[in-house]
N, C-alpha and C positions, 0 to 999 in steps of 0.2 A: 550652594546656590545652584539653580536648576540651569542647564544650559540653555540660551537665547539666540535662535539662528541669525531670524527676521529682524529690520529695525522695528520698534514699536517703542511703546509705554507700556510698563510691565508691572502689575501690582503683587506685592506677596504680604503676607502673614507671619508677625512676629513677634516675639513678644521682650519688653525687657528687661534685662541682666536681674534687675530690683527693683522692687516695687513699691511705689512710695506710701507713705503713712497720711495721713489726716489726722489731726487733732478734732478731736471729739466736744461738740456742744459743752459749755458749761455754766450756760446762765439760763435753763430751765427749771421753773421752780414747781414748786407741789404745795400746796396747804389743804389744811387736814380743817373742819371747823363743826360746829354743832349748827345744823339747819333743821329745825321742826316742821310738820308737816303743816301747821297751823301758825307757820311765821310771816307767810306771805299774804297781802292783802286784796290780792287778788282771786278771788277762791276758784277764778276759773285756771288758774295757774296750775299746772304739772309740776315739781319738782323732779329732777334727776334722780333715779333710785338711791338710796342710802348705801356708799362702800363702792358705789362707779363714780371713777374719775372721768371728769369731764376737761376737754381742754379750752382755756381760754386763751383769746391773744388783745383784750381791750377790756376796758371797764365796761362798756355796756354789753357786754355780752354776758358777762358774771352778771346784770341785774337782771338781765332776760330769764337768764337760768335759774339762779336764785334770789333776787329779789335786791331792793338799793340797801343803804345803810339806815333806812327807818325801819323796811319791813325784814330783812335777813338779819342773820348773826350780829352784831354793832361789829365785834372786833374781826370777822372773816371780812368783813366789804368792807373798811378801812384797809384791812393788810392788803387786799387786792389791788385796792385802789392808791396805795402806797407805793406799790410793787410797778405797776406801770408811771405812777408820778417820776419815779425816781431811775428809772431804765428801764424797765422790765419790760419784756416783750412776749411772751410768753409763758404760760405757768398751766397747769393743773389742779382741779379743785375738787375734792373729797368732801361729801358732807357724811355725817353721823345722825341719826335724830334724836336723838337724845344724850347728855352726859353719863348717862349709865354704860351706853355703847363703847367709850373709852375704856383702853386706847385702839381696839379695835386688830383684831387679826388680819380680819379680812379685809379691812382699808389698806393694811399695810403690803400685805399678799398682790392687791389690785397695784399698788402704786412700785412694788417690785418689779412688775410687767411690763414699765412704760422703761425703756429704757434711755433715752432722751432724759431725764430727771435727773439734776443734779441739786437741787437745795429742796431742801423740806422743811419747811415747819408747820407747829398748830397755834396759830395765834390766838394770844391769850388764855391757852391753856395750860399752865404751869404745876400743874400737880408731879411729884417727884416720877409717877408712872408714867406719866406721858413724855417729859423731860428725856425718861431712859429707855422708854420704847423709841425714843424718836433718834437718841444716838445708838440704839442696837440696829436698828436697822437700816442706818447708813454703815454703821460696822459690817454687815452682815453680806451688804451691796458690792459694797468696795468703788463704789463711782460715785458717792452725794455725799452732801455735807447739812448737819442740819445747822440751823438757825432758830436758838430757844428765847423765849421773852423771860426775865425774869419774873420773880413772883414779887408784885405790890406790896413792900414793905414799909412802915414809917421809918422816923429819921431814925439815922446811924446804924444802917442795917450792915450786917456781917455777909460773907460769900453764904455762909449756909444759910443765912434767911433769902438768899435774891434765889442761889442754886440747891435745894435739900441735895438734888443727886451727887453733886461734888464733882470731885477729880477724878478720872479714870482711862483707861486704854481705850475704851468705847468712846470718853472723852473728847479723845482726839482729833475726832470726828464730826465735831459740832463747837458751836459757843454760842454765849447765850450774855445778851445784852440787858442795860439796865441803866435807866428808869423808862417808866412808861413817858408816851408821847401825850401834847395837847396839840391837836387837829380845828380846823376849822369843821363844822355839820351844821349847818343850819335849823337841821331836825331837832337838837339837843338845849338842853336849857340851857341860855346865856351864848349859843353858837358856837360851841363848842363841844369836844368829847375827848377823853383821855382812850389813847390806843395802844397795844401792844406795838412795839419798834419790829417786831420780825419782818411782816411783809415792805417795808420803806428800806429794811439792812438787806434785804434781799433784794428788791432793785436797785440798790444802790453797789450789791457786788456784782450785779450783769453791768453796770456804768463803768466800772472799774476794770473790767476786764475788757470790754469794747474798746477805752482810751489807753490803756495803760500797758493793760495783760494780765495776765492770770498771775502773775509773779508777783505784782504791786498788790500790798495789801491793803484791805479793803478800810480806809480810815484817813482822819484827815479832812474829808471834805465834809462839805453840810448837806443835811437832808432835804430833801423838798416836801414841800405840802405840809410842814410841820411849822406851829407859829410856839411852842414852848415846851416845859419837863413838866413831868407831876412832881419830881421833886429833885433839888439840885443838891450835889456832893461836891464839897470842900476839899483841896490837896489833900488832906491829912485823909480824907475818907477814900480818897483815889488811889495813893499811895498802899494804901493797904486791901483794897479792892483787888487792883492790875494786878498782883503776882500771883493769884490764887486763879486766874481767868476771868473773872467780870471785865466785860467790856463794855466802858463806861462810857455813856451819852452826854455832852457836859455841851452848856450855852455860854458863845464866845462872843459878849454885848448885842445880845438876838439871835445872832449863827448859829445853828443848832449842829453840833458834828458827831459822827463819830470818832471816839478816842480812845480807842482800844481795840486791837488784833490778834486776841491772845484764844486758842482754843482750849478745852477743860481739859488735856492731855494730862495725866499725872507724872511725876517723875520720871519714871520709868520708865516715859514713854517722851521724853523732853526733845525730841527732835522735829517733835509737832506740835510743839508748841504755839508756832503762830498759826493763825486762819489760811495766810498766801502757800506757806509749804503742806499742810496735807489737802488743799484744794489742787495744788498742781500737780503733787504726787499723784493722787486720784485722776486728774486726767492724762498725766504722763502714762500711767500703769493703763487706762482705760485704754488710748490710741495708739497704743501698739502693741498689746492684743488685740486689737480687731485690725490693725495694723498688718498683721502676721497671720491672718487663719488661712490664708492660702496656701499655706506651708501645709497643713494636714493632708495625707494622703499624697505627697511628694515623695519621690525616692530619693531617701538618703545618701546624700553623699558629700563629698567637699566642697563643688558645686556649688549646691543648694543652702549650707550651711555660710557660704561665704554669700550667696545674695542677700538672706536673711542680716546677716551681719550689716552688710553694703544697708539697706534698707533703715535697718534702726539707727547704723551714723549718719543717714541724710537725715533723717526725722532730728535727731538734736543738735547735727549741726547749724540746723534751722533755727534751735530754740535758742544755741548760744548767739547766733545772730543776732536774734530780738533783743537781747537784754537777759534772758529768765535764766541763763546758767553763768554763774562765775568763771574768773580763768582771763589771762590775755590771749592765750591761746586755745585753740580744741583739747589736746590732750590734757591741758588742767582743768576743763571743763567738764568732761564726759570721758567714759569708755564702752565698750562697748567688746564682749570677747565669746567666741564660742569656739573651742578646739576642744582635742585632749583634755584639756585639765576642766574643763565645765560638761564636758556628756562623755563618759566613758562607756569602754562596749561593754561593760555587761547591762548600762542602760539602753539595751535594745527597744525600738521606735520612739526613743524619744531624744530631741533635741534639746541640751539646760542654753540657753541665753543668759552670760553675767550683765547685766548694765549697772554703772556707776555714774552717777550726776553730784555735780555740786550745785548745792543751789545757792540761788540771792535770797538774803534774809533780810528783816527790816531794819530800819537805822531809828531804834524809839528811842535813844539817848543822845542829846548833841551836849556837849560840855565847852562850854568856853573857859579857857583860866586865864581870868584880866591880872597883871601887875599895874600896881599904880606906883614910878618912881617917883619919890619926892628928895626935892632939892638939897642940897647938902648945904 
């Protein structure tokens, strides 16, 4: 400290011990949709180049840009308009101009760049390409999760008629819901229109994480702006749906809910199984790596390696707070280690951080076991 002859007020510079974390955005959505140059009715209308995301944050700014649900896409301006019904506040919109263009490199490349995007989908485009372009490259990202519609099948359909792409480690990284919705349109014969569920599951996971947290998984409650199914499935059809990852949309005397939180994760990959654990791993992993980049070009030392530490246990002691990690205490909840045994010196510049979480998983089984004693 600098020595102080005079009395005064004395101001200094300093910085401290550890620097704290932010948890990172994760109810910004993306969709991907087919808009032709000759969909709008306005012909003095511009469209948005074809593979530039645009960003919206309302319904009418998506019809400004492209067009309402008579004259754009049917199923992009439903999802859109789904997506802010049901919480959304934010999303970005990709068009294509034609189906040929699918699934699109360079849509995918532009929407790589925004990094604020946490959900993706392409509503109502369910071909098995686009399905697994759309979990390659939330794999690929490591921060999004997509949100696929199943493909329109009649009754008693199997996982591989709703999903052809199946189960897989890319999986993990997405689920894909089923049956399509009926919507109120006034545009449509009878006032009505069947829609892909992605955009209404996607604000309805910004809903969930606003009230709840990112740990509660996304099911349970009912959609808004939805008045019915294209078509409803039986226990027996549910039963055998849920363990393969279809997350099924089922009506509870009108209640339209979601009921299922399961992602396409395959075996082998069973620890992300549900929607809530690789959505929060993705943003745990996200916010604190950017969390931590001040550490680059630090000189190494004990120091330095203890604020980092100090840093990443304020960040989860936070999260155990809220609810989102298990444990009565801290240490059953998290750890958090870097010495010796995580960066050895012949790893010269670089520092290994171990972190261990337990997380809260969903409670989708409740059992009651009734006895009934009877009289002797």
């Amino acid at each position: 400290m600098p020595e102080y002859l005079a009395p005064g007020v004395y101001v200094e510079e300093t910085s401290f011990p550890s620097k704290p974390i932010a948890g990172v955005p994760s109810g910004v959505a993306a969709f991907i949709g087919v808009v032709g140059e000759k969909t709008l009715l306005a012909a003095a209308h511009v469209l948005p180049p074809a593979g530039q995301p645009c960003l919206v944050t309302n319904f009418s700014e998506f019809t400004m840009q492209f067009g309402d649900t008579q004259a754009a896409n049917l199923n992009l301006a439903h999802a859109v308009a789904g997506f802010f019904q049901n919480g959304g506040q934010r999303c970005w919109v990709s068009r294509v101009a034609a189906p040929k263009d699918l699934p699109g490199e360079a849509v995918f490349a532009a929407l790589a760049a925004i990094d604020e995007i946490a959900l993706v989908a392409a509503p109502g485009i369910t071909t098995t390409a686009m399905h697994q372009a759309l979990l390659d490259h939330c794999q690929a990202c490591g921060d999004r999760f997509a949100i696929l519609d199943g493909v329109r099948v009649p009754a008693s359909p199997t996982a591989a008629d709703i999903c052809p792409a199946g189960r897989s480690e890319a999986g993990s990284y997405g689920a894909v819901y089923f049956p399509w919705l009926v919507v109120p349109d006034a545009g449509q014969p009878g006032g009505q229109a069947v829609v892909p569920p992605s955009g209404h599951v996607a604000g309805y996971y910004v809903q969930v994480d606003a009230t709840h947290g990112l740990h509660k998984s996304p099911a349970g409650d009912v959609l808004h702006g939805v008045i019915g199914l294209e078509s409803h499935l039986d226990k027996a059809q549910c039963d055998a749906l849920n363990p393969q990852g279809i997350d099924v949309i089922a009506d509870f005397n009108g209640a339209i809910r979601v009921w299922g939180a399961r992602t396409l994760a395959d075996d082998a990959h069973a620890e992300y199984r549900y929607v809530c654990v690789r959505r929060y791993m993705n943003t745990l992993r996200e916010s604190i790596d950017k969390g931590t980049q001040w550490v680059a070009f630090e000189a190494d030392s004990p120091l330095l390696r203890t604020r980092v530490v100090q840093s990443v246990d304020d960040f989860l002691m936070s999260e155990w707070r809220s609810g989102a990690l298990l444990g009565t205490k801290p240490e059953q909840a998290f750890f958090v280690r870097c010495d010796a045994t995580t960066t050895t010196a012949a790893a010269a510049g670089w520092i290994v951080l171990l972190v261990g979480v337990a997380l809260v998983r969903p409670a989708e089984f409740l059992l009651f076991r009734l006895r009934c004693a009877v009289a002797a």
